[in-house]
C-alpha positions as CSV (number, residue, x, y, z in Angstrom):
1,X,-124.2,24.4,53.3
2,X,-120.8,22.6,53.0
3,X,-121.4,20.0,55.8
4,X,-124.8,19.7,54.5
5,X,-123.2,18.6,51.0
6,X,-120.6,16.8,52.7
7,X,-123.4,14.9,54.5
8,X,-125.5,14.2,50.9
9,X,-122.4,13.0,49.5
10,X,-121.3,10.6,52.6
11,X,-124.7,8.8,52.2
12,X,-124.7,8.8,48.6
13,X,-121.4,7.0,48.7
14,X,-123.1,4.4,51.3
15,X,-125.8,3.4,49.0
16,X,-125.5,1.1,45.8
17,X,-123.8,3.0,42.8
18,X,-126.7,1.7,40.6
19,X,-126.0,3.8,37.8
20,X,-122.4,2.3,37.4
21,X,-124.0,-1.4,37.5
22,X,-126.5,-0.6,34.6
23,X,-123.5,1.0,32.7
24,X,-121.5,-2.0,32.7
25,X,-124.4,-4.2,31.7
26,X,-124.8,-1.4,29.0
27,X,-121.3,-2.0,28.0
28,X,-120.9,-5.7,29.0
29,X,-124.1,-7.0,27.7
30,X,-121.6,-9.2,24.7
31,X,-118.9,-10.6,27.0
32,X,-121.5,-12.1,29.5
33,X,-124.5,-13.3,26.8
34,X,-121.3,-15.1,24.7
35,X,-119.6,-17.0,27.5
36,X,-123.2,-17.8,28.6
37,X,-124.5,-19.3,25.3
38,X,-121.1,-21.1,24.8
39,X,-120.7,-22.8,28.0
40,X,-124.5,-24.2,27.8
41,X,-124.3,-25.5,24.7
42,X,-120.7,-27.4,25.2
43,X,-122.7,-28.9,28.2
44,X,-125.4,-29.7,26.0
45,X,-124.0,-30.5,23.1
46,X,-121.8,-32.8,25.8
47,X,-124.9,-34.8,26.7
48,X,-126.4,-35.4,23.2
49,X,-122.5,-36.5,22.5
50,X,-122.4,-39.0,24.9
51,X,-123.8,-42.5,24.0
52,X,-127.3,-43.5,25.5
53,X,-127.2,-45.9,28.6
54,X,-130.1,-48.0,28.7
55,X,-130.9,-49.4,32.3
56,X,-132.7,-53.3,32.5
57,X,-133.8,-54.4,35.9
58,X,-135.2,-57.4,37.2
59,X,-136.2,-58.4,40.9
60,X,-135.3,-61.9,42.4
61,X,-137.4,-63.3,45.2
62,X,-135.8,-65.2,47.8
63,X,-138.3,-68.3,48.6
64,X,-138.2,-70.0,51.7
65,X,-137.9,-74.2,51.8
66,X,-141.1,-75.6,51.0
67,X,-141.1,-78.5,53.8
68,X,-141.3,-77.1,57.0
69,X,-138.4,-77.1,59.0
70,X,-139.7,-79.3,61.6
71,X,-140.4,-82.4,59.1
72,X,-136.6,-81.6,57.0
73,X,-133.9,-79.8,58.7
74,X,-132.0,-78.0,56.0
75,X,-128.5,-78.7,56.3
76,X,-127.2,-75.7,54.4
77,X,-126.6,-73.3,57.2
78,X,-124.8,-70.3,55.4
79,X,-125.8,-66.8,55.7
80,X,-128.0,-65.7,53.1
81,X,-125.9,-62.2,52.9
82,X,-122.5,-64.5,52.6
83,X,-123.6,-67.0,49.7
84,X,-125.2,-64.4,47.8
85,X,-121.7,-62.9,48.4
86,X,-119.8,-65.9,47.6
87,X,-122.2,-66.5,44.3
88,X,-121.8,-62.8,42.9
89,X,-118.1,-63.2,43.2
90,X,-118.0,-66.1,40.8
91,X,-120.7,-64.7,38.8
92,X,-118.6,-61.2,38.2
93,X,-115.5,-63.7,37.2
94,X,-113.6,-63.0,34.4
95,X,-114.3,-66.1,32.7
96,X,-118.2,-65.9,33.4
97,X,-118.3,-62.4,32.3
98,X,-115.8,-63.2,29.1
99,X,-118.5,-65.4,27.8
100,X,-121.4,-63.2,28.0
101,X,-118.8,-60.3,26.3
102,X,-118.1,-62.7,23.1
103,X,-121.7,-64.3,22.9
104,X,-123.2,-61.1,22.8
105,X,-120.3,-58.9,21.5
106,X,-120.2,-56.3,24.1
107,X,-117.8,-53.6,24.1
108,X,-116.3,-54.2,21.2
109,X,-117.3,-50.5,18.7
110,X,-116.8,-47.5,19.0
111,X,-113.2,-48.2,21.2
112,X,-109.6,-49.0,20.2
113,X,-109.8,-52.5,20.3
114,X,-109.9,-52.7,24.1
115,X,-108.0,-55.5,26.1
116,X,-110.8,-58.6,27.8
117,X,-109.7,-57.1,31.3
118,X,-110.7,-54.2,30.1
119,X,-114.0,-55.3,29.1
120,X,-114.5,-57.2,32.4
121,X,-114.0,-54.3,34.5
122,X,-116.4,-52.2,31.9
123,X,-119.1,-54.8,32.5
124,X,-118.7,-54.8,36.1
125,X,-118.8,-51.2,36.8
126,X,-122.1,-51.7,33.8
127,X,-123.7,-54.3,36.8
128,X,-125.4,-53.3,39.8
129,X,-126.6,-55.6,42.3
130,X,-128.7,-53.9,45.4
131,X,-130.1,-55.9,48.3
132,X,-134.1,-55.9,49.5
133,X,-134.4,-55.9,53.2
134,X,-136.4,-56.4,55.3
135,X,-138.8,-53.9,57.2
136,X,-137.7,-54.8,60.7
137,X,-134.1,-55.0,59.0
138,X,-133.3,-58.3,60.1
139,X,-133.1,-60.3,56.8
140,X,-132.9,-60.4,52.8
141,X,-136.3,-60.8,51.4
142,X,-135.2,-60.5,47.6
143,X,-132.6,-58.2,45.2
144,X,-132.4,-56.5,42.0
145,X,-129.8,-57.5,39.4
146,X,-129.4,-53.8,37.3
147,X,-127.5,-53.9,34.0
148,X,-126.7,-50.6,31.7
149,X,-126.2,-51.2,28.4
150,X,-126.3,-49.2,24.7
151,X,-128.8,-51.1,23.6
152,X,-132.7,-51.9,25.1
153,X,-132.5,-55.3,24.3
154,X,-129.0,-56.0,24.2
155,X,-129.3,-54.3,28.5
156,X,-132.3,-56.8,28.7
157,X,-131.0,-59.9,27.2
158,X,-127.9,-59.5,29.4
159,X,-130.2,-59.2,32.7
160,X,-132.0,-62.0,31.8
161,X,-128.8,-64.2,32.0
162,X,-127.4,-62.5,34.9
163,X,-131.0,-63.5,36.5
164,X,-130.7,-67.5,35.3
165,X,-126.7,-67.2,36.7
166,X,-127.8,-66.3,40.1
167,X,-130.8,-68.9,40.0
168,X,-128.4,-71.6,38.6
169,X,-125.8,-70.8,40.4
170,X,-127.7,-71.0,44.2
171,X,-129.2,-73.8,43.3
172,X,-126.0,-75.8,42.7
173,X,-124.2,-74.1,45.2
174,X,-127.0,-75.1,48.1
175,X,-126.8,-78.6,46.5
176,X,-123.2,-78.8,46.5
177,X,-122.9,-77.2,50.1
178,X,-125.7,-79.9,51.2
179,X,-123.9,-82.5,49.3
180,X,-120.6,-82.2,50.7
181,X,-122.4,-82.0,54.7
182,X,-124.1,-85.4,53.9
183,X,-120.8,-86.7,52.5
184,X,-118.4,-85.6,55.6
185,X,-121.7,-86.9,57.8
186,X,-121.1,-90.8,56.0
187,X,-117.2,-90.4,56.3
188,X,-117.9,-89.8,60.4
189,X,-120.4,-92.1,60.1
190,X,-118.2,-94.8,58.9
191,X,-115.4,-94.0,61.1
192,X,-117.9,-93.8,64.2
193,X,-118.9,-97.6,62.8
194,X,-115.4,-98.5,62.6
195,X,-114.5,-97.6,66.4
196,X,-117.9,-99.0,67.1
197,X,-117.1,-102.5,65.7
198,X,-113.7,-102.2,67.7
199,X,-115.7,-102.1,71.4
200,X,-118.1,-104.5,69.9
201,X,-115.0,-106.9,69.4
202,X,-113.0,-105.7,73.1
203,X,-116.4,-106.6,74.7
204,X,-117.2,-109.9,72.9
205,X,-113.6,-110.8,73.5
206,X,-113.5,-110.2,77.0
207,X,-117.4,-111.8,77.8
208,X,-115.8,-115.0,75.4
209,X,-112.8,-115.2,77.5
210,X,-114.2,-115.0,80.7
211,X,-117.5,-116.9,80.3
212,X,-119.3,-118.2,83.4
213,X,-117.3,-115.1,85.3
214,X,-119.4,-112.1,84.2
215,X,-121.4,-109.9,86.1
216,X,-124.8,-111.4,84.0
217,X,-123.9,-114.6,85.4
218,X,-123.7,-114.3,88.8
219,X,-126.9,-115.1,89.2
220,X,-127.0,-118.7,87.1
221,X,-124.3,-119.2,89.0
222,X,-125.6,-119.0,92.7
223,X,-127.8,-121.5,91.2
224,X,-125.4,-124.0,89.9
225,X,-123.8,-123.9,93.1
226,X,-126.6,-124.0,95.1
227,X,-127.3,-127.5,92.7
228,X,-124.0,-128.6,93.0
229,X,-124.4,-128.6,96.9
230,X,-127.3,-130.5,96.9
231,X,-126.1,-133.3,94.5
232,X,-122.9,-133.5,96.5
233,X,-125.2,-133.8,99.7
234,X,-126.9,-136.3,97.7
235,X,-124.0,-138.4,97.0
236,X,-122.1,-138.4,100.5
237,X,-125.5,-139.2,101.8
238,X,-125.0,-142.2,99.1
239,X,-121.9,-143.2,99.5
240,X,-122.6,-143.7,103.1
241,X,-125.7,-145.9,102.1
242,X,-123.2,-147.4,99.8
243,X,-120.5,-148.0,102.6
244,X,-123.3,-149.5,105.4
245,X,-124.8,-151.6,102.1
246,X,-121.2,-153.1,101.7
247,X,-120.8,-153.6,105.4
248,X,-124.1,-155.4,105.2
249,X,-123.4,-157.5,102.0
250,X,-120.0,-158.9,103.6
251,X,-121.5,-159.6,106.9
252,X,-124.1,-161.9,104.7
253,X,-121.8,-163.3,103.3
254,X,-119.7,-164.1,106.2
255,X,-122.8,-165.5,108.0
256,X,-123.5,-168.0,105.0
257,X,-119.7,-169.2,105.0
258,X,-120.3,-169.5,108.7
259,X,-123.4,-171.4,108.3
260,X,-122.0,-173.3,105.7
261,X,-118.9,-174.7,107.8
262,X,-120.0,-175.1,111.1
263,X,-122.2,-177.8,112.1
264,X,-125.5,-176.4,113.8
265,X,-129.0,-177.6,115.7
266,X,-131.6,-179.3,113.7
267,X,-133.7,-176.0,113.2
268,X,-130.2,-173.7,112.5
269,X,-132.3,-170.7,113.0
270,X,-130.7,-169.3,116.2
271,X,-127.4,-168.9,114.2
272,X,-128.5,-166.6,112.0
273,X,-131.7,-165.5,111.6
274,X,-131.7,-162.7,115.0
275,X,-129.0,-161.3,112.4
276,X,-131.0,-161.6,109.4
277,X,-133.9,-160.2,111.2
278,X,-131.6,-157.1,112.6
279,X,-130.5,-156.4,109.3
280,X,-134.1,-156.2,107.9
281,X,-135.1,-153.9,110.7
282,X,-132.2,-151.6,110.2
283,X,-133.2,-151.6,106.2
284,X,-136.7,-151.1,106.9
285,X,-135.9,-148.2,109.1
286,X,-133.9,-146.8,106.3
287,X,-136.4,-147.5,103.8
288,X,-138.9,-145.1,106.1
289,X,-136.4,-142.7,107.0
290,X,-136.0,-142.0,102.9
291,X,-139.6,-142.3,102.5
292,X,-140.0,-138.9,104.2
293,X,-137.7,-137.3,101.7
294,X,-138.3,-139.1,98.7
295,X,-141.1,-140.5,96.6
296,X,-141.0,-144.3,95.5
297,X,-139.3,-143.4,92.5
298,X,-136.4,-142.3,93.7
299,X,-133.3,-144.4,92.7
300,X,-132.5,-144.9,96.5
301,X,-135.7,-146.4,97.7
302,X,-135.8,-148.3,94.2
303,X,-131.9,-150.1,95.5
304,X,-133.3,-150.1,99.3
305,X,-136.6,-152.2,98.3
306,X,-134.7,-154.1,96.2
307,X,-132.2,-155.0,99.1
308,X,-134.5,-155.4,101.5
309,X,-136.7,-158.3,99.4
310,X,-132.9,-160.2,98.7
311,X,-132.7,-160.0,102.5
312,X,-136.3,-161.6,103.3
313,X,-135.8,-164.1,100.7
314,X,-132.5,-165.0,102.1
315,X,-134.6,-165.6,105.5
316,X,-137.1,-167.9,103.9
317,X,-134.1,-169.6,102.3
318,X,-132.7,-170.4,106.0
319,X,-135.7,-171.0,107.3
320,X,-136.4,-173.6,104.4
321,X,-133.2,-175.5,105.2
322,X,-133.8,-177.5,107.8
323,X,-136.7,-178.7,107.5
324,X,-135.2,-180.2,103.8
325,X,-132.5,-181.2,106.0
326,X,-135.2,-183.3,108.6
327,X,-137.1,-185.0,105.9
328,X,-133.5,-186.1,104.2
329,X,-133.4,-187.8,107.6
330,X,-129.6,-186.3,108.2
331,X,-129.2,-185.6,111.2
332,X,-125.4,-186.2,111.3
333,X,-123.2,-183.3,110.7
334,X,-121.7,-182.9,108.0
335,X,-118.4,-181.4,106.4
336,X,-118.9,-177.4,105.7
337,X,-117.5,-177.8,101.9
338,X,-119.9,-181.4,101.7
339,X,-122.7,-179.1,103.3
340,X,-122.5,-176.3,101.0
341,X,-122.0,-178.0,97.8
342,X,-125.1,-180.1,98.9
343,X,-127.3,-177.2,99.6
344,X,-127.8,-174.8,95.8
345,X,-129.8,-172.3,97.1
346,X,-126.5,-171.2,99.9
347,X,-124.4,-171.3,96.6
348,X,-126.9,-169.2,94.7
349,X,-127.1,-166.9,97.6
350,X,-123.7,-166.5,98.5
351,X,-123.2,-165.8,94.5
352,X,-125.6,-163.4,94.5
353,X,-124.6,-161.4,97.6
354,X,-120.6,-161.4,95.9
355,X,-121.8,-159.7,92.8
356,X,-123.9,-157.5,94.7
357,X,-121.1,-156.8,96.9
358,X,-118.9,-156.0,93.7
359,X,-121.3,-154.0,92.4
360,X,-121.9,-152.2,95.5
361,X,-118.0,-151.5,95.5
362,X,-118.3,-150.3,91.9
363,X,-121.4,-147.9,93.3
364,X,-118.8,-146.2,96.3
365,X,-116.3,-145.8,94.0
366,X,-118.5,-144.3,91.4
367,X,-119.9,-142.0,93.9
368,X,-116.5,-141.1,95.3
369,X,-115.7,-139.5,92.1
370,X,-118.6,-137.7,91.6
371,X,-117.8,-136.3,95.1
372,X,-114.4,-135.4,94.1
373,X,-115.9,-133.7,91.0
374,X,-118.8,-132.3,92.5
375,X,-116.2,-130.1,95.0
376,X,-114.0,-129.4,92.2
377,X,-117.0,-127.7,89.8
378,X,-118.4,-126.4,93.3
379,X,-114.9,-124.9,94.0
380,X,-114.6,-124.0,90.6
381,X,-117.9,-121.9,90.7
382,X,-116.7,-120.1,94.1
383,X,-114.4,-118.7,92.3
384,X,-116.2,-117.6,89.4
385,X,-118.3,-116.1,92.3
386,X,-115.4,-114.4,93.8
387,X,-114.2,-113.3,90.4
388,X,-117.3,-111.9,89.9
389,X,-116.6,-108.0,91.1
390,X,-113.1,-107.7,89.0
391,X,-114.9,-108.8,86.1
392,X,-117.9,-106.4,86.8
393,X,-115.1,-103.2,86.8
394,X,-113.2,-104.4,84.1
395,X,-116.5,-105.5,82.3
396,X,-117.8,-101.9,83.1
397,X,-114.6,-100.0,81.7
398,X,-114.9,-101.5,78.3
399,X,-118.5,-101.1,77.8
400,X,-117.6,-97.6,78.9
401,X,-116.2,-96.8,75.9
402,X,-119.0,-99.5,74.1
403,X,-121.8,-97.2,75.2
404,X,-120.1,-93.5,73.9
405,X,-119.2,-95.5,71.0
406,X,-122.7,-96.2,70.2
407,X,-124.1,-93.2,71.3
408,X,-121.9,-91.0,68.9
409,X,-122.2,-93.9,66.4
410,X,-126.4,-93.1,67.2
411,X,-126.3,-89.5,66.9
412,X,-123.9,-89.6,63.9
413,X,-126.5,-92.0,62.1
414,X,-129.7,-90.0,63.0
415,X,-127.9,-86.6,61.5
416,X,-126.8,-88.4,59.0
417,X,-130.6,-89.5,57.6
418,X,-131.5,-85.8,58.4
419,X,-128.8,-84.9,56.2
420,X,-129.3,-87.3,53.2
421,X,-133.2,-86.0,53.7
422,X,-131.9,-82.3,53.2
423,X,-130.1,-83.0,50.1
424,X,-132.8,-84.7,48.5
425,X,-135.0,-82.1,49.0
426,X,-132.4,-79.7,47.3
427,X,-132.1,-82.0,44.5
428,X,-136.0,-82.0,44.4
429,X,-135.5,-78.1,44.4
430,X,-137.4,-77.7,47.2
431,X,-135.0,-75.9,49.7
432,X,-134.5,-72.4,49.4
433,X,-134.5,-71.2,46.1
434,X,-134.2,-67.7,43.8
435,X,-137.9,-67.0,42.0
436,X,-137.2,-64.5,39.6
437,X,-140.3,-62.1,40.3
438,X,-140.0,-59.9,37.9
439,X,-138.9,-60.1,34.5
440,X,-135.9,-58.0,33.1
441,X,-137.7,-54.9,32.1
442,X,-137.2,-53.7,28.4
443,X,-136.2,-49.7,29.1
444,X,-137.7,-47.4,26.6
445,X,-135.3,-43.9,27.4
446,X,-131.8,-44.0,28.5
447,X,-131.4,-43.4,32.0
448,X,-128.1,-41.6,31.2
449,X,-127.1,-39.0,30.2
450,X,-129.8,-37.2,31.8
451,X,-129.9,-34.4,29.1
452,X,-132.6,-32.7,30.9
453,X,-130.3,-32.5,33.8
454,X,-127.2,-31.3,31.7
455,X,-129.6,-28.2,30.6
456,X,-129.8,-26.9,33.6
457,X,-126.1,-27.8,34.5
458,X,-124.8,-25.8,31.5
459,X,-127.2,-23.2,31.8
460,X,-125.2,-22.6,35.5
461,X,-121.8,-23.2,33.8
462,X,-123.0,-20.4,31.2
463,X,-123.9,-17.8,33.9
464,X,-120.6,-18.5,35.8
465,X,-118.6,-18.1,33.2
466,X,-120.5,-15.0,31.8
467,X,-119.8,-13.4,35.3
468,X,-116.2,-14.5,35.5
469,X,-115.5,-13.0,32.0
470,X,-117.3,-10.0,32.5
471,X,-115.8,-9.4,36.4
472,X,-112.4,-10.2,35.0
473,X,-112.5,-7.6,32.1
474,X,-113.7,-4.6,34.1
475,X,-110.6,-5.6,36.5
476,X,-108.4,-5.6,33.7
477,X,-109.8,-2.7,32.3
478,X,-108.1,0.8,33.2
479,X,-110.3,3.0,31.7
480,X,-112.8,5.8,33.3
481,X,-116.5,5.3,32.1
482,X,-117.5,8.2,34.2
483,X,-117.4,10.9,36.0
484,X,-117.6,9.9,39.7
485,X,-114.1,8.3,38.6
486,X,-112.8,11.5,37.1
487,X,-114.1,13.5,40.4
488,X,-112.3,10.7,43.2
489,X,-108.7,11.4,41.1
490,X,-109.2,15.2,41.7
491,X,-108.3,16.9,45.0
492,X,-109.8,19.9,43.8
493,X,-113.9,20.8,43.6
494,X,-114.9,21.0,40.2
495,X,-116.5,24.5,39.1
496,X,-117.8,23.8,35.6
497,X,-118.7,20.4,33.6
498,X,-119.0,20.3,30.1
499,X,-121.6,18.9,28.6
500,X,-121.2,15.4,26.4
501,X,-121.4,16.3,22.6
502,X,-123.1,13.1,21.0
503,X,-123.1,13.3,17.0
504,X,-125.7,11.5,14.8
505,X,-123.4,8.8,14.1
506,X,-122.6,8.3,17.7
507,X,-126.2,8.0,18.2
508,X,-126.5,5.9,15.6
509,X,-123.6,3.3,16.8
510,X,-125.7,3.1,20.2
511,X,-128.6,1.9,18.8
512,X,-127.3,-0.5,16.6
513,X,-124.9,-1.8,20.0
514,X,-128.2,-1.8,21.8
515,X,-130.2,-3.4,19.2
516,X,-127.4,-6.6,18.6
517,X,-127.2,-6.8,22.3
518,X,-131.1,-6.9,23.1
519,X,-130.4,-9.6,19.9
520,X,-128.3,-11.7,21.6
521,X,-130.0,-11.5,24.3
522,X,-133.0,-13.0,22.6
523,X,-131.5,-15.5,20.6
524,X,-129.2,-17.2,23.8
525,X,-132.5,-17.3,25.7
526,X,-134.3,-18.2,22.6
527,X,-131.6,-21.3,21.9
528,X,-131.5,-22.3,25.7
529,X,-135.4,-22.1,25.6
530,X,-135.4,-23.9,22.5
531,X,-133.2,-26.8,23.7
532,X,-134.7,-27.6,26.9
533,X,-137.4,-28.5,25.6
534,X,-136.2,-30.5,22.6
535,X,-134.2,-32.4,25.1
536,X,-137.2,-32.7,27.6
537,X,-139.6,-33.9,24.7
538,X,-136.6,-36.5,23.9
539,X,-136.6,-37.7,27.0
């Protein structure tokens, strides 16, 4: 019997003393349903405390250019990420954000007349701005400008100018960004014009000082000289004409002064015609032998024919003279000065062959200085000829620098177009652009405090802090409730219990501490009941 009460006592031990729980609800009903009901209505009383926040939110689409981007190249290259960036941070400014605070007097009751940084950094912490990505999470298709304000349409109206801000603001900032590229695009331009005027004038100095020797004109060249040879073939083939024309004029003219002083045969003629008549056959020769190069109207066979009819006249002028002489009946010779003075055609002859013979003189020495100037221009071109590959390098190492010159000059000028194309398209607001998609939305409940929220927040703070007060009194508490406490101080079995003796009034006092507590009890769930949904009807 002992081991078997032993054993009945072991596993009694080893289950839940559920009597002793239900005694210190019994006795600890008050200092859990208390701390409960006070910490859910501090939270609650907390959120109806705290000023409304109203939330106004508005959606800006990010449109791309207009023009295609194969027609206008937009010059405004920037990350869409880093301007949107950039523009925020001048937006959040304090100056930008000062003016919004005094137009619309923000922030300015309820608070101990708070400093403008202070109201800055309130109003910043009051924005949100959230980026829209893309699905395959490669770009920015839009984002939402969030304010939180006190009032619906002071949160609104406050929206709506953050929205014409960031609209405002890209536009001038792509404009400006596009302006300046177009600007620094002239400025290169012009200095790519400058360097380009400065080859033009190295290469148009050079071609100026050494005309006739460039490369282009080798070929003009070759011809002149090849022209210049001929005419100086020309002439030395004149000049010899010239010489055997003198030879010929002072051999007529020494045959007349022969015929003229000596005293000849009745007919004269075997004197001097087999002379005259050798000298026409060598003319005539001549006269064929230029034929085959020459036409008639060559200058050459114009002097030749012209020689060769003086000669024949001079014949028939021989021939004539002694027959005059036979019927003057003379037959007696004469003195050669009485002869020739008697006889006007030998005067006129011998005249006529001395100026001829003068001019012919004046002809060889003309021609002798074309010769000498015809070798110095044909020596002169030789050397432009010979010139001709130092000037082609030198010629090719400034036009070098001519040719990148104009090609940067080129490529500067055609960017430069695309560029001034690109602005105006962003003055004509048709580069990429913020479309405000939706409008600022006028809220209708405060999106904070969430009272609802806070109910069920306090309700947990209410049961914590009932079970802390409650654990920490029955551990401060040194009392015995019972008599399983009474039996584990006692070393001894216990023979005999006596019996509780409850009185009427005892009886009494436990209802009525029953009665409030089942009271309480009713009226903290009754007020947390009741609250909840007062706030969730609010809200």
């Amino acid at each position: 019997m002992a081991d078997n009460s032993e054993f009945s006592e072991e596993q009694g031990s080893e289950q839940p003393d559920i009597h002793r729980y239900l005694d210190v609800v019994h006795r600890r009903h008050m200092h859990f349903l208390i701390p409960l009901l006070l910490g859910w209505l501090v939270v609650w009383g907390a959120g109806w405390v705290l000023p409304s926040r109203y939330e106004s939110t508005t959606l800006i689409l990010v449109e791309q250019p207009s023009m295609p981007s194969n027609y206008v190249t937009p010059n405004v290259s920037e990350d869409l990420q880093d301007r949107l960036q950039s523009i925020t941070q001048q937006i959040l400014s304090r100056t930008r954000l000062l003016s919004i605070i005094d137009r619309l007097h923000l922030y300015g009751e309820g608070r101990n007349q708070s400093t403008q940084d202070e109201k800055v950094d309130l109003m910043r912490k009051d924005i949100d701005i959230e980026l829209v990505q893309r699905e395959d999470k490669k770009g920015i298709t839009g984002f939402t400008i969030t304010y939180k304000g006190k009032n619906p349409q002071i949160a609104q109206q406050v929206t709506g100018e953050l929205t014409d801000l960031f609209i405002d603001e890209n536009l001038k900032a792509r404009q400006q960004h596009s302006e300046d590229t177009t600007n620094f695009m002239e400025s290169q331009l012009a200095s790519a014009s400058a360097s380009l005027a400065e080859q033009e004038a190295k290469v148009r100095d050079y071609e100026a000082k050494h005309e006739g020797d460039l490369p282009s004109q080798q070929a003009s060249n070759l011809q002149i000289l090849s022209g210049l040879q001929a005419q100086l073939q020309s002439e030395q083939d004149a000049l010899g004409n010239a010489k055997q024309q003198g030879i010929y004029y002072q051999a007529m003219i020494g045959q007349y002064r022969t015929l003229s002083g000596n005293s000849g045969t009745a007919d004269g003629g075997p004197a001097t015609l087999p002379a005259i008549d050798q000298q026409l056959d060598a003319l005539k020769s001549k006269l064929a032998n230029l034929r085959s190069h020459y036409t008639e109207r060559h200058p050459d066979i114009k002097s030749l024919k012209d020689e060769i009819a003086r000669t024949e006249k001079m014949r028939d002028q021989l021939l004539a003279s002694p027959k005059n002489n036979e019927q003057s009946g003379a037959h007696t010779s004469e003195a050669p000065v009485a002869r020739d003075l008697s006889n006007p055609s030998q005067n006129q002859a011998i005249l006529q062959l001395e100026s001829q013979q003068q001019a012919n003189k004046l002809d060889v020495t003309n021609r002798e200085q074309a010769i000498v100037s015809l070798k110095a221009r044909i020596n002169e071109y030789q050397a432009r000829l010979n010139n001709g590959p130092a000037r082609a390098q030198e010629l090719a190492d400034l036009t070098r620098g001519y040719d990148q010159s104009k090609a940067n000059y080129d490529d500067l000028l055609k960017k430069k177009n695309e560029s001034s194309m690109a602005t105006n398209m962003e003055r004509m607001q048709q580069g990429e652009r913020f479309t405000m998609l939706d409008p600022p939305s006028l809220p209708t409940r405060p999106t904070s405090p969430n009272r609802l929220k806070l109910c069920g927040i306090g309700l947990g703070i209410g049961l914590a802090l009932g079970l802390i007060v409650v654990v920490g009194s029955e551990l401060m508490d040194d009392r015995m409730h019972n008599e399983n406490e009474i039996k584990a101080l006692l070393t001894v079995a216990i023979i005999s219990e006596i019996p509780e003796i409850v009185t009427p009034s005892d009886e009494q006092a436990n209802k009525r501490r029953m009665a409030l507590g089942w009271a309480m009890g009713a009226l903290v769930f009754a007020t947390i009941l009741a609250g909840s949904a007062f706030t969730y009807l609010r809200s």
